[in-house]
C-alpha positions, 0 to 999 in steps of 0.5 A: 138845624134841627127838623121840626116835630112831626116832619119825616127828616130829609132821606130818612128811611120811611116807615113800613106799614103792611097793614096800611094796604087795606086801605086798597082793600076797602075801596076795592070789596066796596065797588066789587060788592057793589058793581057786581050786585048791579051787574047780577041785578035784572032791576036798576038798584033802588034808590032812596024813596023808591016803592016796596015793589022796587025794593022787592024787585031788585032784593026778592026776585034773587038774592045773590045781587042782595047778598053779593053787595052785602058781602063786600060792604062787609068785607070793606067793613072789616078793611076798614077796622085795620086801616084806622089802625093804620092811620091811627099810627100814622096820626101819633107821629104828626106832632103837636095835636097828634093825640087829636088827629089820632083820636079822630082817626080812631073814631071816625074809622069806627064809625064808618066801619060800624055804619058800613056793616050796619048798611050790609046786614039791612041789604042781608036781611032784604033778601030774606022774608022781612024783604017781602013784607011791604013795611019792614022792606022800605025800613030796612032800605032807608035804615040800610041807605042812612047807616051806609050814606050819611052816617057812612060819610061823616065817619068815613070824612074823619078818617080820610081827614086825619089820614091826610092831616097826619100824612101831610104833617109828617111829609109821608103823603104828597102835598097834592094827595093830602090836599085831595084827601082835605077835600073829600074829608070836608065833603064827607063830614057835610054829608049828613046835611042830606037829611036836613036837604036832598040837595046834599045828596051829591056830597055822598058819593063825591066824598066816597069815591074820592076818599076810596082813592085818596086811601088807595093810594096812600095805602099803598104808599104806607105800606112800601109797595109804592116804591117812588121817592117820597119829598 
């Protein structure tokens, strides 16, 4: 009996993606960036809605926490772009709707990495004179925190939706990976309901960080360094 379409066949070889490790690489430059800006910071990063003198504080007094954070959401940014081609390759071998998941990952990928590089050039330019200025500081730190939040979120959501859709339709992720990866996907394309309620604010970083795991994980599995049996 024939396999179905878009199932990996039963003791057939994986595929190999290299490539496909970036995905550690985005959650690895992400958290870096970040942790390393708080750490380097002598004021609490200022959240949404926080005064000028707060965003002075924390982006003027120095700039290297600005410019570390900035750094790696660009880095991350750029991990971002060769891993969609990743999942994009993984989602043509998913079988029937194939095109649509891949077309998913493509944009979704796009989007994030676009959002994400968007998000560090606004924490870049809060280091320099306009972070000075009372006005064009909280803009950039609200322009800064919807590109790499909400908009961030949804973009990310897609991705790490197709990722999971397409490692689960061929069998190249595990059930419980893919499953986890259907979670964050659904949490990080509702993630933009934060601009209609501040209720919603906890659906950016639980889908973030779980979509930086569930990509580092499968990453590393696309890519062979993952070298347990796949069922």
């Amino acid at each position: 009996m024939r396999p179905r379409a878009g199932r990996a066949r039963q003791g057939a070889a994986p595929r190999r993606d290299p490539g496909a490790l970036s995905g550690a690489l985005v959650g690895i430059s992400f958290i870096g960036g970040a942790g390393g800006g708080v750490a380097l910071a002598d004021h609490p990063y200022p959240r949404p809605g926080s005064t000028p003198e707060e965003i002075r504080r924390y982006f003027g007094e120095s700039s290297i926490p600005g410019r570390v954070s900035a750094t790696g959401q660009f880095i991350s940014a750029a991990a971002l772009i060769r891993f969609t081609a990743s999942v994009a390759e993984l989602a043509g071998r998913a079988g029937p709707g194939a095109r649509k998941v891949r077309a998913a990952a493509i944009a979704g990928g796009g989007l994030a990495a676009a959002s994400l590089a968007a998000s560090a050039a606004c924490a870049a330019a809060l280091t320099g004179r306009r972070g000075q200025q009372d006005a064009s500081a909280t803009a950039l730190h609200s322009r800064g925190f919807i590109a790499g939040g909400p908009v961030h979120g949804a973009g990310f959501g897609a991705l790490v939706g197709a990722l999971s859709l397409a490692g689960l339709r061929t069998g190249e992720l595990p059930r419980p990976l893919a499953v986890t990866g259907l979670t964050a996907a659904a949490a990080g394309l509702l993630s933009p309901l934060y601009l209609v309620t501040e209720r919603a604010a906890l659906l950016i970083p639980a889908a973030r960080v779980t979509g930086l795991i569930v990509s580092g994980i499968a990453g590393a599995r696309l890519s062979g360094h993952d070298k347990r049996i796949r069922r």
